[in-house]
VEXDODO-329886 format. One record per atom (N, C-alpha, C): residue number from 0; atom name; x, y, z. Coordinates in nm, 3 decimals. Layout:
+-----+------+---------+---------+---------+
:  nr : atom :       x :       y :       z :
+-----+------+---------+---------+---------+
: NUM :   CA :       X :       Y :       Z :
...
+-----+------+---------+---------+---------+
***
This chain:
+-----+------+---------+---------+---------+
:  nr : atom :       x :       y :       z :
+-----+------+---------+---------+---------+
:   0 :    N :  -4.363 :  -5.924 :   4.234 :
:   0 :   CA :  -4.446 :  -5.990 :   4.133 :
:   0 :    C :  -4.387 :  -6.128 :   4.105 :
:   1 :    N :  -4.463 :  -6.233 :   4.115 :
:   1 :   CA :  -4.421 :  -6.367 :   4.078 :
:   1 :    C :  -4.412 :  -6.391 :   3.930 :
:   2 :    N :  -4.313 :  -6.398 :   3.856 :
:   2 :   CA :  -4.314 :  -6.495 :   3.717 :
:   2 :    C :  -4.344 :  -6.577 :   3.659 :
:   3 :    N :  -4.276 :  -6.669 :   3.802 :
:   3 :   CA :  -4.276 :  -6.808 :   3.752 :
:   3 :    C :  -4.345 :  -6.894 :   3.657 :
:   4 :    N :  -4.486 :  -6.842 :   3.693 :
:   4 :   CA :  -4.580 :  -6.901 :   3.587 :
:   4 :    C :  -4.581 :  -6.841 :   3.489 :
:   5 :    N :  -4.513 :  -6.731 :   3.452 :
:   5 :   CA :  -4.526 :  -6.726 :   3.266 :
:   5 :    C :  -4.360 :  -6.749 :   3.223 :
:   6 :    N :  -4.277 :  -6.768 :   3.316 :
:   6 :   CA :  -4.160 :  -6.876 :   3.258 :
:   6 :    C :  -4.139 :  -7.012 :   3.267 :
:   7 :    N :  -4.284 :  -7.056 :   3.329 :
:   7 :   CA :  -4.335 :  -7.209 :   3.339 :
:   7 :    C :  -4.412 :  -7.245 :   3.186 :
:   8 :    N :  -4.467 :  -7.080 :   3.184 :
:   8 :   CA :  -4.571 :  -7.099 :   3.095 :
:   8 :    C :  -4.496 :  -7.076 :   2.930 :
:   9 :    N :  -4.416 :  -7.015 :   2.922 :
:   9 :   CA :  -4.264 :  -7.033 :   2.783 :
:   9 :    C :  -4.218 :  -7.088 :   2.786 :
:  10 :    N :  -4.190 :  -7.210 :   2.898 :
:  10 :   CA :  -4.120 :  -7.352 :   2.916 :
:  10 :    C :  -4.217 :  -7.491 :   2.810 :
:  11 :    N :  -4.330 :  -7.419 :   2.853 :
:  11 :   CA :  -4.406 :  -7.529 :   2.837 :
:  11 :    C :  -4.481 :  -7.494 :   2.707 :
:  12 :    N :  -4.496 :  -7.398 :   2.650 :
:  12 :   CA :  -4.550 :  -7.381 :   2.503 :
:  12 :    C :  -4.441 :  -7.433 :   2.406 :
:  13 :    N :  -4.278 :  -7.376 :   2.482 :
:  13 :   CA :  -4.173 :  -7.396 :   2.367 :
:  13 :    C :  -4.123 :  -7.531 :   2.338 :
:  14 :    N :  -4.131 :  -7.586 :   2.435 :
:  14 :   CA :  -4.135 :  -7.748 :   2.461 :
:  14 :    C :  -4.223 :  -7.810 :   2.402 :
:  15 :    N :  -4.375 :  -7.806 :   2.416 :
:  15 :   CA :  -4.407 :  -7.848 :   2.277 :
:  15 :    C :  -4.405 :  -7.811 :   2.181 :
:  16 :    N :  -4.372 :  -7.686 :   2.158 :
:  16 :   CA :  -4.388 :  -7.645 :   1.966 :
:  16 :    C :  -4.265 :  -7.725 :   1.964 :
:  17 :    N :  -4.119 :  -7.755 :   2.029 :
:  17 :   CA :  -4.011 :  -7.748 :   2.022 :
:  17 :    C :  -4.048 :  -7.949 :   1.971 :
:  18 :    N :  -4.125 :  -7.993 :   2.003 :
:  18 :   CA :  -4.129 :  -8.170 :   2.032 :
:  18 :    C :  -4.220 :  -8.164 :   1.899 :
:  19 :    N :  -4.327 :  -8.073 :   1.909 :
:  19 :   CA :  -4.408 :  -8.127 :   1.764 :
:  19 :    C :  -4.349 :  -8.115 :   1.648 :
:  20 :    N :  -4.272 :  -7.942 :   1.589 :
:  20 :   CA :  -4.218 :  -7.953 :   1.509 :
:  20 :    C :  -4.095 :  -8.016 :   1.442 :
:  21 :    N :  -4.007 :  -8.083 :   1.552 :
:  21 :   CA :  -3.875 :  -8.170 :   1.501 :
:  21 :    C :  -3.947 :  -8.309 :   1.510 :
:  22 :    N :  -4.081 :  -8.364 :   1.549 :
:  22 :   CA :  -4.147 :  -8.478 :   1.538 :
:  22 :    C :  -4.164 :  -8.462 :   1.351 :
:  23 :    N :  -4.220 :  -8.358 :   1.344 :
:  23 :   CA :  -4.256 :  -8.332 :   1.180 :
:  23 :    C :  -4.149 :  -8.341 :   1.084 :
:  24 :    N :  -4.031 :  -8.211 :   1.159 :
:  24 :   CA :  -3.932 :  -8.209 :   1.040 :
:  24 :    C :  -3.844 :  -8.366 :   1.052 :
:  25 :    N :  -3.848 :  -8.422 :   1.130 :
:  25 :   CA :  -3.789 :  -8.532 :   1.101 :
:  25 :    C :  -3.864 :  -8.682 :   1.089 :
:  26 :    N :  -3.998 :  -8.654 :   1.069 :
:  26 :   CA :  -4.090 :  -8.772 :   0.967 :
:  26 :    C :  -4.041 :  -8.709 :   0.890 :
:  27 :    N :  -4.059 :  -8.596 :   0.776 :
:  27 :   CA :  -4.083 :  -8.535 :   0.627 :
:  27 :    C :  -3.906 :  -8.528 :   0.594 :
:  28 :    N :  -3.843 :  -8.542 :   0.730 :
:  28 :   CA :  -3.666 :  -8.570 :   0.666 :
:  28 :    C :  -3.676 :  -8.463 :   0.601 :
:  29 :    N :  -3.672 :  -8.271 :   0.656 :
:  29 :   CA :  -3.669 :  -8.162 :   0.652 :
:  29 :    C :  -3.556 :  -8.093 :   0.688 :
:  30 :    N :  -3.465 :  -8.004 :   0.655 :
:  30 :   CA :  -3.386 :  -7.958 :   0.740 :
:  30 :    C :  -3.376 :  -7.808 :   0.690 :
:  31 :    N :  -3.476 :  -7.716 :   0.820 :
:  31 :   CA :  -3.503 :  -7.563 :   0.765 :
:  31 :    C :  -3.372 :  -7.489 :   0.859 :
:  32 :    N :  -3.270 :  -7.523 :   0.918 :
:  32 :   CA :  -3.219 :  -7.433 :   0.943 :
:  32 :    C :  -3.241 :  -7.354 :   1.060 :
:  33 :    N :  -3.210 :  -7.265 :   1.125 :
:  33 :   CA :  -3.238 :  -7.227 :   1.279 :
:  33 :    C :  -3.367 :  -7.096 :   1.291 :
:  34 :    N :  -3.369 :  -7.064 :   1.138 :
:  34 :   CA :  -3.513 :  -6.994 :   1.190 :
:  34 :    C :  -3.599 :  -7.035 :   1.230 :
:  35 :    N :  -3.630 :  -7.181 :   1.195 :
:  35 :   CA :  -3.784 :  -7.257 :   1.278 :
:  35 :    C :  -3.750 :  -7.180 :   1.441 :
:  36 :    N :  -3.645 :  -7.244 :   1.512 :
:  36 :   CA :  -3.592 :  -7.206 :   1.608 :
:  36 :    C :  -3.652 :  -7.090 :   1.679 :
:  37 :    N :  -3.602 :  -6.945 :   1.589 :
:  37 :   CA :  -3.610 :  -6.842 :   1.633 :
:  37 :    C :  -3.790 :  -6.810 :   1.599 :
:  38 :    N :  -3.864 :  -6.887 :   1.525 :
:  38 :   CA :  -3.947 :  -6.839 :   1.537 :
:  38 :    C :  -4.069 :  -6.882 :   1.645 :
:  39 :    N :  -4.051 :  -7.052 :   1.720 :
:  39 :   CA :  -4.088 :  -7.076 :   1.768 :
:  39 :    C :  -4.026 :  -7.049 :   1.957 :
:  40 :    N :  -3.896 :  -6.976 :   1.931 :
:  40 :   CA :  -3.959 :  -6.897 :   2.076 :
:  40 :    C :  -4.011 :  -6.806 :   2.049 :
:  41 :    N :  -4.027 :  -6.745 :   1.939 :
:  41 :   CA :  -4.133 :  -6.572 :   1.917 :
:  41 :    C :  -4.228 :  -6.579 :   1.980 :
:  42 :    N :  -4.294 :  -6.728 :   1.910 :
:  42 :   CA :  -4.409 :  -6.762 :   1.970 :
:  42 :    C :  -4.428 :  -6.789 :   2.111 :
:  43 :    N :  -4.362 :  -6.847 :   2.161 :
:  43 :   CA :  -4.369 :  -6.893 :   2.269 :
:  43 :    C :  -4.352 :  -6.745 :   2.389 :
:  44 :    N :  -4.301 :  -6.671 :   2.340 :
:  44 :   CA :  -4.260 :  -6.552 :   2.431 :
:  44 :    C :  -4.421 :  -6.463 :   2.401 :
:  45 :    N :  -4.413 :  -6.464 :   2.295 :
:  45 :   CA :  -4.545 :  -6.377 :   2.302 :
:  45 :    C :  -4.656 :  -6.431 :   2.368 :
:  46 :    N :  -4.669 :  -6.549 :   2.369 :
:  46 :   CA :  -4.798 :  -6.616 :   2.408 :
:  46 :    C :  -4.759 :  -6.547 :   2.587 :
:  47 :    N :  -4.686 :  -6.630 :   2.623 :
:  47 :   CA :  -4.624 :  -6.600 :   2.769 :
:  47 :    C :  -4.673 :  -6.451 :   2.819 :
:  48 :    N :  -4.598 :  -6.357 :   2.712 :
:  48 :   CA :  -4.637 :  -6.172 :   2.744 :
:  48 :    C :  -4.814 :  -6.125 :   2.720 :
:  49 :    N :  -4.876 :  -6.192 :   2.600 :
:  49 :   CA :  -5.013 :  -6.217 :   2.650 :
:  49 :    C :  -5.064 :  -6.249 :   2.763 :
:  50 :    N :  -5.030 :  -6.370 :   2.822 :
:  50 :   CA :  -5.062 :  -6.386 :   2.955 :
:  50 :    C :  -5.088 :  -6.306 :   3.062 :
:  51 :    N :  -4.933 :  -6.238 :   3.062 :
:  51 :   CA :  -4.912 :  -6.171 :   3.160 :
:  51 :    C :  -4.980 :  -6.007 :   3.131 :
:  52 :    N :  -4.993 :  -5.971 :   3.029 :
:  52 :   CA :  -5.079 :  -5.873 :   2.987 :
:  52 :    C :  -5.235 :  -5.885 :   3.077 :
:  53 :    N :  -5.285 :  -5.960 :   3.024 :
:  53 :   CA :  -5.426 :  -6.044 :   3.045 :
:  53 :    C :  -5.433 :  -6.017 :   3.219 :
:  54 :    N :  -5.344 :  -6.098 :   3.257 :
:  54 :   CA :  -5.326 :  -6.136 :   3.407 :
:  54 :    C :  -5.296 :  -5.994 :   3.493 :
:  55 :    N :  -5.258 :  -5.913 :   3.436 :
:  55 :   CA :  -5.177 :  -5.785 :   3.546 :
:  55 :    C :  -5.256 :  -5.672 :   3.481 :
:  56 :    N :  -5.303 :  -5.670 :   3.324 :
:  56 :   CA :  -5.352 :  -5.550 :   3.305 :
:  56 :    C :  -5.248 :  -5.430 :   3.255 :
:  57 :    N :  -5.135 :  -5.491 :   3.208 :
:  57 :   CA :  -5.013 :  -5.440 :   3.184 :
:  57 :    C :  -4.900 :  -5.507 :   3.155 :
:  58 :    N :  -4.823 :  -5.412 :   3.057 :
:  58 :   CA :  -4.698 :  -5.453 :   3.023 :
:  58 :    C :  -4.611 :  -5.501 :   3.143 :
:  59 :    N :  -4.538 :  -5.600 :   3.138 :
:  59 :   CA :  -4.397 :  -5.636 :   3.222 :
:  59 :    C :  -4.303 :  -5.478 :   3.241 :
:  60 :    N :  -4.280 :  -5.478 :   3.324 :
:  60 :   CA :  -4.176 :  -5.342 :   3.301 :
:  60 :    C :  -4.048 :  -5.350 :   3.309 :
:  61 :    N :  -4.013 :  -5.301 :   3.312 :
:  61 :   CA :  -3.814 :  -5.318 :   3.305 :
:  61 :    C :  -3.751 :  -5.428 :   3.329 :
:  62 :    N :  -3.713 :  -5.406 :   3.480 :
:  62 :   CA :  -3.703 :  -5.544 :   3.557 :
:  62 :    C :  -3.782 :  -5.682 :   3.511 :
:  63 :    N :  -3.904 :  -5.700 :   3.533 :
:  63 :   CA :  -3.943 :  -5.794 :   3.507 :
:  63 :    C :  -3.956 :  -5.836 :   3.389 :
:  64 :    N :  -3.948 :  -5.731 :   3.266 :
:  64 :   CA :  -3.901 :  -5.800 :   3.128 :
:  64 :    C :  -3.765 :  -5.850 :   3.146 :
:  65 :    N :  -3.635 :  -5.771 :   3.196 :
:  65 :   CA :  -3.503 :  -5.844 :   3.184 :
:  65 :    C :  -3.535 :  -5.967 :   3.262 :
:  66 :    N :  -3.574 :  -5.998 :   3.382 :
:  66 :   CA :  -3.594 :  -6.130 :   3.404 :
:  66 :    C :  -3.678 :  -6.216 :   3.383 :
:  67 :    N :  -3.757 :  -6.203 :   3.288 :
:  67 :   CA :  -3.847 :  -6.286 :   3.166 :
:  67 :    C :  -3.745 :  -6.342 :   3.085 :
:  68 :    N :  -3.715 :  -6.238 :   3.044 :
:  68 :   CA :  -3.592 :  -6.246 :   2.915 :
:  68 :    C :  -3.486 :  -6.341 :   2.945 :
:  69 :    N :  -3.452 :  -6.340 :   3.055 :
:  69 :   CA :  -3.284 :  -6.428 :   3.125 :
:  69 :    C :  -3.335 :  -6.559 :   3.126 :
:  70 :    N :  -3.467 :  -6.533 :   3.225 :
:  70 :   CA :  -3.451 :  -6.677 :   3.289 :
:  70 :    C :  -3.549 :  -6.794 :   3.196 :
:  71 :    N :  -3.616 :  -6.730 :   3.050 :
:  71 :   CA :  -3.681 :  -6.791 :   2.873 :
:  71 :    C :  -3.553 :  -6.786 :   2.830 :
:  72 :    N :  -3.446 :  -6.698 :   2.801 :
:  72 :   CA :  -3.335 :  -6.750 :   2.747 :
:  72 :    C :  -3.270 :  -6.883 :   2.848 :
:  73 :    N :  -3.271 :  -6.937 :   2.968 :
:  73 :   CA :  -3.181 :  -7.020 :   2.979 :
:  73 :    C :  -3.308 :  -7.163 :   2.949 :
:  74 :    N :  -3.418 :  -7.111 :   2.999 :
:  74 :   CA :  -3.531 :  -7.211 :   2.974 :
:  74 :    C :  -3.495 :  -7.291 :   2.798 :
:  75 :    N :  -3.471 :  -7.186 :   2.735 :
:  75 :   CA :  -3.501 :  -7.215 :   2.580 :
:  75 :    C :  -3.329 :  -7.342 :   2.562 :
:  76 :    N :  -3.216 :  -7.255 :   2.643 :
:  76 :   CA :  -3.059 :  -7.384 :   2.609 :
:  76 :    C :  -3.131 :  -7.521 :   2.673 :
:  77 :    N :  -3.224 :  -7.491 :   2.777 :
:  77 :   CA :  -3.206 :  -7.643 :   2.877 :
:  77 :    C :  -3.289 :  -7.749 :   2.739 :
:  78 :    N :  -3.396 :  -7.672 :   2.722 :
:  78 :   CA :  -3.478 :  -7.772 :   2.635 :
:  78 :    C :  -3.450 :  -7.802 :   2.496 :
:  79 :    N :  -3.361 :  -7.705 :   2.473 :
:  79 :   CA :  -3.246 :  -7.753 :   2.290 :
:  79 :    C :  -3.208 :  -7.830 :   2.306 :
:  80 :    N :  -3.117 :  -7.831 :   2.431 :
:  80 :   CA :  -3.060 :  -7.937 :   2.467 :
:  80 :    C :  -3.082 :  -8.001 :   2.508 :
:  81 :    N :  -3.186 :  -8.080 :   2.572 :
:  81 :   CA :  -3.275 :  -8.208 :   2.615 :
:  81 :    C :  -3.313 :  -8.263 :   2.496 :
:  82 :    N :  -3.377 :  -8.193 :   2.408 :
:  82 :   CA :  -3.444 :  -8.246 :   2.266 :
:  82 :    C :  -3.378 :  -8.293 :   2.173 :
:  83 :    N :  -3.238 :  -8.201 :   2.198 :
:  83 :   CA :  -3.143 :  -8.246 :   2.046 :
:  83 :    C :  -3.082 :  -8.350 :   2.120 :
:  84 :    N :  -3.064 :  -8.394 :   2.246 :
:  84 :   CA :  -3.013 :  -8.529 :   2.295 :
:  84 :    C :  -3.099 :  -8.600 :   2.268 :
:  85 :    N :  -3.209 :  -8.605 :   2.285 :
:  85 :   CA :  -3.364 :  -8.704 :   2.256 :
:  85 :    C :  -3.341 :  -8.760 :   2.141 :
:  86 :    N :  -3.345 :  -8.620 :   2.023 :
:  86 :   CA :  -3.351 :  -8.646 :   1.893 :
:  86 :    C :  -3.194 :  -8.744 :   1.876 :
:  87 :    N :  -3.061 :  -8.698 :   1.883 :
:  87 :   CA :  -2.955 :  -8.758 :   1.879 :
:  87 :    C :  -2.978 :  -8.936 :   1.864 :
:  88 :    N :  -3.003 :  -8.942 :   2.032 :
:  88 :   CA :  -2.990 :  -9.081 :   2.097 :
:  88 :    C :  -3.076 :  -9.192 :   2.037 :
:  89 :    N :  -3.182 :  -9.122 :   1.987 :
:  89 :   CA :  -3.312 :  -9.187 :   1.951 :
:  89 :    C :  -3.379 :  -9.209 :   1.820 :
:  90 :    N :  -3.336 :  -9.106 :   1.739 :
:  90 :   CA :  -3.370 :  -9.113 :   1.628 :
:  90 :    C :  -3.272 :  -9.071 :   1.469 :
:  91 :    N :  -3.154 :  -9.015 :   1.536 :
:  91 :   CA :  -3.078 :  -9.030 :   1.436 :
:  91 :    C :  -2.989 :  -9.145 :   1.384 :
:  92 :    N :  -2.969 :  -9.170 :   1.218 :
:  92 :   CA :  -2.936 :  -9.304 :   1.205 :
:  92 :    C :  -2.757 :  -9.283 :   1.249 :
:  93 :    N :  -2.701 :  -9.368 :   1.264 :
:  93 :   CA :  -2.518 :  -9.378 :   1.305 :
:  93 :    C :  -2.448 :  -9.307 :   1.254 :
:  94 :    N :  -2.473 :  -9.304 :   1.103 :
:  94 :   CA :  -2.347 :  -9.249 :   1.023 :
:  94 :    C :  -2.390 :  -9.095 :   1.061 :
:  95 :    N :  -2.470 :  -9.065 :   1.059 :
:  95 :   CA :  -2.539 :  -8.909 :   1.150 :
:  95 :    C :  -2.489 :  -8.864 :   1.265 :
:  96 :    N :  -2.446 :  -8.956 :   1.354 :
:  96 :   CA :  -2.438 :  -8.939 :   1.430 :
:  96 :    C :  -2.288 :  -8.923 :   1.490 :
:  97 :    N :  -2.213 :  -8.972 :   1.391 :
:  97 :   CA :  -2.071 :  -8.993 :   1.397 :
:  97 :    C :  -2.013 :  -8.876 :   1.354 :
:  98 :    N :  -2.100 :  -8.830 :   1.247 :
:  98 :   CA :  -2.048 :  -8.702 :   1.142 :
:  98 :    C :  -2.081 :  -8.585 :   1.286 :
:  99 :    N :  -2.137 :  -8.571 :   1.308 :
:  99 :   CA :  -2.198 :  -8.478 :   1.433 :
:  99 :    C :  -2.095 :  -8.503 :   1.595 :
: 100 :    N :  -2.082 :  -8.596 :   1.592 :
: 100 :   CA :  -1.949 :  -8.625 :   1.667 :
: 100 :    C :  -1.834 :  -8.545 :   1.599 :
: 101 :    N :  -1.802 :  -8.599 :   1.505 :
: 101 :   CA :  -1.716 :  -8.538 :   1.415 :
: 101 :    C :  -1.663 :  -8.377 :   1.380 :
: 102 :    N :  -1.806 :  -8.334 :   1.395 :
: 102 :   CA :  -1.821 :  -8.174 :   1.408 :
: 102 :    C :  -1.757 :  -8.102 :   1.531 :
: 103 :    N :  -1.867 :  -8.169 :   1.625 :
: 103 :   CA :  -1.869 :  -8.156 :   1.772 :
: 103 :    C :  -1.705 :  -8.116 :   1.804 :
: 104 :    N :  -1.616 :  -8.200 :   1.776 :
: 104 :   CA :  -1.512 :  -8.189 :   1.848 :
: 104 :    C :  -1.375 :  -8.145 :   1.734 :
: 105 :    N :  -1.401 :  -8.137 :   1.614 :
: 105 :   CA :  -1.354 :  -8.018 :   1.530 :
: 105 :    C :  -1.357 :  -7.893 :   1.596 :
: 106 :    N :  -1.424 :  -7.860 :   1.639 :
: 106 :   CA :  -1.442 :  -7.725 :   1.641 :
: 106 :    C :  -1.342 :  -7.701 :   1.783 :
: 107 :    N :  -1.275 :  -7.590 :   1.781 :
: 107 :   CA :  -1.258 :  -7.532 :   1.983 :
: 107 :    C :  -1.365 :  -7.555 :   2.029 :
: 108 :    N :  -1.357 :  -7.553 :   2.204 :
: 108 :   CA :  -1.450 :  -7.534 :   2.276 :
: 108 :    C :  -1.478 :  -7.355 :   2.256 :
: 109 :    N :  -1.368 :  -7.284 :   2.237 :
: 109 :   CA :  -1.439 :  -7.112 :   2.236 :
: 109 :    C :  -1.476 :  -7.126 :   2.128 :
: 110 :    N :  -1.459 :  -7.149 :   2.008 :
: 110 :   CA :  -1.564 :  -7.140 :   1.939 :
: 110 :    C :  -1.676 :  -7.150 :   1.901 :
: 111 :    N :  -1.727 :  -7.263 :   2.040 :
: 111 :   CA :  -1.887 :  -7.345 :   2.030 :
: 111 :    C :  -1.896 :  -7.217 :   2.139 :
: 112 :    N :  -1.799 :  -7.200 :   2.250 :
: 112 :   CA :  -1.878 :  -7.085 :   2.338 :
: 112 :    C :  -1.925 :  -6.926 :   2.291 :
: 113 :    N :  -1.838 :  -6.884 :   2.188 :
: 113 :   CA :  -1.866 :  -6.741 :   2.110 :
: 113 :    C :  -1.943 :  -6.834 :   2.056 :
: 114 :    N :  -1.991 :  -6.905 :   1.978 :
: 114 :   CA :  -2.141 :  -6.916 :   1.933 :
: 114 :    C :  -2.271 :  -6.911 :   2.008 :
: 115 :    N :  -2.226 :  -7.003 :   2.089 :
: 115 :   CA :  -2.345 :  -6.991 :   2.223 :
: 115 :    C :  -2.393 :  -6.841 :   2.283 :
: 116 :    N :  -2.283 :  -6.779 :   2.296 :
: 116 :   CA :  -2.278 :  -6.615 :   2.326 :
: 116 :    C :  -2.367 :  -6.523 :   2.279 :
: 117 :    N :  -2.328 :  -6.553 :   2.096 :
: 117 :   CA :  -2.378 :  -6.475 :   2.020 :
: 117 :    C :  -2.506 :  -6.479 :   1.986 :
: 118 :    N :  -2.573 :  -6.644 :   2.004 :
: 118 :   CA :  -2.700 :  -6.693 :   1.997 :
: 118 :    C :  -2.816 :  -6.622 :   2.081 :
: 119 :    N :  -2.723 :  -6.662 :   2.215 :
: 119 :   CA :  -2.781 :  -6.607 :   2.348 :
: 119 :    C :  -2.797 :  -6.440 :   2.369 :
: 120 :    N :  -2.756 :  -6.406 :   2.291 :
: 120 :   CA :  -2.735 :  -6.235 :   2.267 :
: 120 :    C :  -2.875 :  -6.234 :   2.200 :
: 121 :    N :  -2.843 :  -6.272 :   2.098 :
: 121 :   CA :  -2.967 :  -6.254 :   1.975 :
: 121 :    C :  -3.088 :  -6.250 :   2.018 :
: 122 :    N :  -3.079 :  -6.403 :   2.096 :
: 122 :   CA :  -3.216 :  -6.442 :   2.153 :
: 122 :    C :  -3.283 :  -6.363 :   2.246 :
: 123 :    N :  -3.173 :  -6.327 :   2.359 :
: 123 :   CA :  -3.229 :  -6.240 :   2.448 :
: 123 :    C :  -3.227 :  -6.114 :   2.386 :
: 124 :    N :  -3.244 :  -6.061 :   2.298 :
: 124 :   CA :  -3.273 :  -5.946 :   2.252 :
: 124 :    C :  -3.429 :  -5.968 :   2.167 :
: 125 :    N :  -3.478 :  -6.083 :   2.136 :
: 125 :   CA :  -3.576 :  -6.065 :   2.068 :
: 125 :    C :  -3.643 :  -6.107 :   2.195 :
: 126 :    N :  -3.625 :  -6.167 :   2.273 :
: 126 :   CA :  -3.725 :  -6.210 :   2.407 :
: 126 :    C :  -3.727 :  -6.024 :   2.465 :
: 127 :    N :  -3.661 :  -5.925 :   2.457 :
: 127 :   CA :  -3.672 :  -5.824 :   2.588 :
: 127 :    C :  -3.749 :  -5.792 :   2.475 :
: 128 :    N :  -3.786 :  -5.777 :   2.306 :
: 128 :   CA :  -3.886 :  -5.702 :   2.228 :
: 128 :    C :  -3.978 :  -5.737 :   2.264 :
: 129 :    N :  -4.033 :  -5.861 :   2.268 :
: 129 :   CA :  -4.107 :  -5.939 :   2.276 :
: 129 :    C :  -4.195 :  -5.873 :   2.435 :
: 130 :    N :  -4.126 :  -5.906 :   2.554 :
: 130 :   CA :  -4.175 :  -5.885 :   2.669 :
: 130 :    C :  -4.164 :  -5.706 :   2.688 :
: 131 :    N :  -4.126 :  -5.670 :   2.601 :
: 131 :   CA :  -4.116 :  -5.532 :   2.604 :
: 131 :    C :  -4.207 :  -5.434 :   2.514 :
: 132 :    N :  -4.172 :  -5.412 :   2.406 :
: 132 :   CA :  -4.268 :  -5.319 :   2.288 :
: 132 :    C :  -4.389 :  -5.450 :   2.250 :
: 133 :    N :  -4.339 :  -5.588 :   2.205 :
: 133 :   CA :  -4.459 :  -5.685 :   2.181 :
: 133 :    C :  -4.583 :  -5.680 :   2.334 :
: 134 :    N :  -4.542 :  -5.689 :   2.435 :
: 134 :   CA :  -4.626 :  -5.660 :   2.521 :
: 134 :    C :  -4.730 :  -5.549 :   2.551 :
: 135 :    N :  -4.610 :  -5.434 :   2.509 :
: 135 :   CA :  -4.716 :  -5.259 :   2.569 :
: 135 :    C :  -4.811 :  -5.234 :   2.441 :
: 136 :    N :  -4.738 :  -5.340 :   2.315 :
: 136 :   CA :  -4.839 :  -5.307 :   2.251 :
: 136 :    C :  -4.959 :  -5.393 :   2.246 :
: 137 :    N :  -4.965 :  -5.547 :   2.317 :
: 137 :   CA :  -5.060 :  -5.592 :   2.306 :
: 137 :    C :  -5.141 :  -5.501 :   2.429 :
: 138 :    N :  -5.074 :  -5.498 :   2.538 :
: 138 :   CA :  -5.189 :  -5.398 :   2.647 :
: 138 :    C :  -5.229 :  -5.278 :   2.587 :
: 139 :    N :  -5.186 :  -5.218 :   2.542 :
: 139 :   CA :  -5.288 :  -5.111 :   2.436 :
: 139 :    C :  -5.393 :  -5.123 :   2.364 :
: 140 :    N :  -5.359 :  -5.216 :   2.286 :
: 140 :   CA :  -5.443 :  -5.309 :   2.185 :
: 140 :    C :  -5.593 :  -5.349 :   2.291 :
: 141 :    N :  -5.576 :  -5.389 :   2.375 :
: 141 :   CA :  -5.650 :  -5.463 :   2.483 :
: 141 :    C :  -5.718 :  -5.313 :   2.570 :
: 142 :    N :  -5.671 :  -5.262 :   2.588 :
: 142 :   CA :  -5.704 :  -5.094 :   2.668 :
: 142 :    C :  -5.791 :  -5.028 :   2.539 :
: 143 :    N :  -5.776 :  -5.009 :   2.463 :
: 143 :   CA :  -5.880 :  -4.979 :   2.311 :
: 143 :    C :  -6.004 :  -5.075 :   2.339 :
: 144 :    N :  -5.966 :  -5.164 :   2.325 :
: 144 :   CA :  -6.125 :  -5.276 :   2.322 :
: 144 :    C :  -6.218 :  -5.288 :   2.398 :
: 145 :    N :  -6.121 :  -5.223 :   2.551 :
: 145 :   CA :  -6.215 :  -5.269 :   2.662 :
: 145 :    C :  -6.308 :  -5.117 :   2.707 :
: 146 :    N :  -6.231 :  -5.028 :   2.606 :
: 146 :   CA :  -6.316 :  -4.894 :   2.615 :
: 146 :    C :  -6.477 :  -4.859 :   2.550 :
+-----+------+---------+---------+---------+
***
C-alpha cells in the first residue's frame, strides 16, 4: 500500500494550519503555548486518516498506522523547524532573539534531546490514536451511512 500521499497529504494541511496560525498569533502578538501545536497536528492527522478511510474503505492497520505515525511525526520536527527558523529570522524583533539564543544554549544539549524525546513520544502516540481508533471509528461511522 502506498502512503505517501496521505503523509504528503499531513505535510501539507500541517504546514498550512502551521503558517496561518503563527501568521495570526504573531499579528495579535499572542503567545498560547504548545497546545495550538498539539492541536493542529490532531487536525492534520485526522484529516489525512479521513482520506485514507475514504480512499481504501478502511482503517490503516497496524503497520501502516505505525508508519503514518513515524514518518507525520518526523514530517511535523522538519516543518517546526523550518517555520520557527522563518518566524526567528524574519519576524522576530533582536532583543527576542538574543534572549532565545540565550535559552538555546543554557540549556545541555541532553536536555533539549530528552525534550525532543519526550515530545516525540507524546506526539507519536496521539498520531497512532488518531490513525488508529480515530480512523476505525471514522470507517464505521462511514459503513453505517452507506447502509
Amino acid at each position: 500500500m502506498k502512503l505517501t500521499k496521505y503523509m504528503w497529504y499531513f505535510s501539507a494541511v500541517y504546514a498550512g494550519i502551521f503558517a496561518l496560525v503563527n501568521v495570526l498569533l504573531q499579528g495579535f502578538d499572542v503567545d498560547v503555548g504548545s497546545g495550538v501545536n498539539m492541536a493542529m497536528i490532531f487536525g492534520a492527522a485526522y484529516g489525512s486518516a479521513i482520506t485514507f478511510v475514504k480512499d481504501n474503505g478502511r482503517a490503516p492497520d497496524k503497520k501502516e498506522s505505525n508508519v503514518l505515525s513515524f514518518y507525520c511525526l518526523l514530517s511535523t520536527y522538519v516543518i517546526s523547524l523550518l517555520g520557527t527558523s522563518i518566524i526567528v529570522l524574519l519576524v522576530m524583533p533582536e532583543p527576542d532573539v538574543q534572549e532565545l539564543k540565550q535559552l538555546l544554549v543554557s540549556l545541555s544539549p541532553v536536555i533539549w534531546i530528552v525534550i525532543a524525546i519526550v515530545v516525540g513520544v507524546l506526539y507519536f502516540l496521539m498520531l497512532k490514536f488518531v490513525f488508529g481508533w480515530g480512523a476505525r471509528k471514522y470507517a464505521s461511522t462511514l459503513a453505517r451511512r452507506k447502509m
